[in-house]
C-alpha positions in Angstrom: 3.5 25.9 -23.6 2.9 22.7 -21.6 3.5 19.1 -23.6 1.2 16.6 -22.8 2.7 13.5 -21.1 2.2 11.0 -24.0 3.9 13.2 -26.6 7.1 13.8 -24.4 6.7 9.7 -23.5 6.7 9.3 -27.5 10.1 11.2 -28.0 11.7 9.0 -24.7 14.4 5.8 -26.4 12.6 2.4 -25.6 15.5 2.1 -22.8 14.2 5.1 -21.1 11.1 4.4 -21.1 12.0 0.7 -19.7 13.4 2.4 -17.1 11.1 5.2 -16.5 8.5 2.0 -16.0 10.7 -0.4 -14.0 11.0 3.1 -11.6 7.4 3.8 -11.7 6.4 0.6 -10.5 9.3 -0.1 -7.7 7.3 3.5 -6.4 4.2 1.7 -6.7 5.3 -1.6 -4.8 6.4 0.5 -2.0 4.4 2.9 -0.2 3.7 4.1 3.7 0.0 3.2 4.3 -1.0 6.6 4.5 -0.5 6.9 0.2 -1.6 3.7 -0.4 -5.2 4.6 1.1 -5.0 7.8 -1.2 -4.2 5.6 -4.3 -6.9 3.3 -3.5 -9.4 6.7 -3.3 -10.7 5.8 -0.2 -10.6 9.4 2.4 -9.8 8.8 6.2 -12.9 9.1 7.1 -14.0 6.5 4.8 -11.8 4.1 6.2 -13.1 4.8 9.6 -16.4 4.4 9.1 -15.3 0.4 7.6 -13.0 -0.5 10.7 -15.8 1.5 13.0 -13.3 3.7 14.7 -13.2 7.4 14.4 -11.3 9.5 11.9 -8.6 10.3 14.4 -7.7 6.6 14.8 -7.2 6.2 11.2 -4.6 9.3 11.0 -2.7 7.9 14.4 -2.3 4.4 12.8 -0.8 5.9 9.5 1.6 7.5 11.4 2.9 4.7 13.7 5.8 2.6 13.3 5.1 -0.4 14.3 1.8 -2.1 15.1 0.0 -5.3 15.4 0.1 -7.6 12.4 -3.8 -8.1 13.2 -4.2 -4.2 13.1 -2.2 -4.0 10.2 -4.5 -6.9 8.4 -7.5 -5.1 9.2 -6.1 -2.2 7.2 -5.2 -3.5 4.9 -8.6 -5.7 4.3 -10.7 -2.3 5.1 -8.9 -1.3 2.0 -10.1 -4.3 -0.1 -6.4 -6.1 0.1 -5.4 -8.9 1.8 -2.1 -8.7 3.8 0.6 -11.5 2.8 4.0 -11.6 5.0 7.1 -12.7 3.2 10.7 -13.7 4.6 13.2 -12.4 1.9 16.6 -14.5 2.1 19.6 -14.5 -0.2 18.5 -18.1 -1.3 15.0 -17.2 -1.7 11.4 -16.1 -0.3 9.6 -17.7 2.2 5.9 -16.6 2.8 4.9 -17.0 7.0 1.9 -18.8 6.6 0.6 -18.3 10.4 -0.3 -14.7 10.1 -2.5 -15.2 7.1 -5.9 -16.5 8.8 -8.0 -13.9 8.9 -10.2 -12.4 11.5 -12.3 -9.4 12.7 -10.0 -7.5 14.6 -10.4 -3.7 16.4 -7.8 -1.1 14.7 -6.4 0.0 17.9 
């Protein structure tokens, strides 16, 4: 017989379920584009139709590599976001402000 989620949550120690949260959100903080348009609901196609490309061109980009910051940023924004790029040092973060201007870009 299946247990339902909360009940087995119930049962977990407060430090496992610290940890099954602090792990739960590092898998939500990082994500390939292709799940983070799943978890915002929105379909290929619906994505398409926003950037005005067809449905093909939204399953190439989720696939690529590496891309243009403007055509990640219009992703991103179809998606209702807005894209932010940080520099991560030892001593601290730095956040590059010249890619944040926004602008209506093609997603080729």
């Amino acid at each position: 017989m299946a247990k339902k989620f909360a009940a087995l949550r119930a049962a977990m120690s407060p430090r496992a379920r610290e940890l099954a949260e602090a792990k739960a959100q590092k898998l939500l903080a990082e994500m390939p584009l292709y799940e983070l348009r799943q978890a915002r609901g929105l379909s290929q196609k619906m994505l398409a139709e926003v950037l005005h490309v067809q449905q093909p061109a939204i399953a190439k980009m989720e696939k690529r590599t590496d891309m243009y910051i403007s055509t990640l940023r219009s992703h991103i924004e179809a998606m209702g976001g807005q894209l932010e790029i940080t520099a991560r040092f030892p001593e601290g973060s730095v956040r590059i402000g010249n890619f944040a201007e926004s602008g209506k870009v093609s997603a080729s």
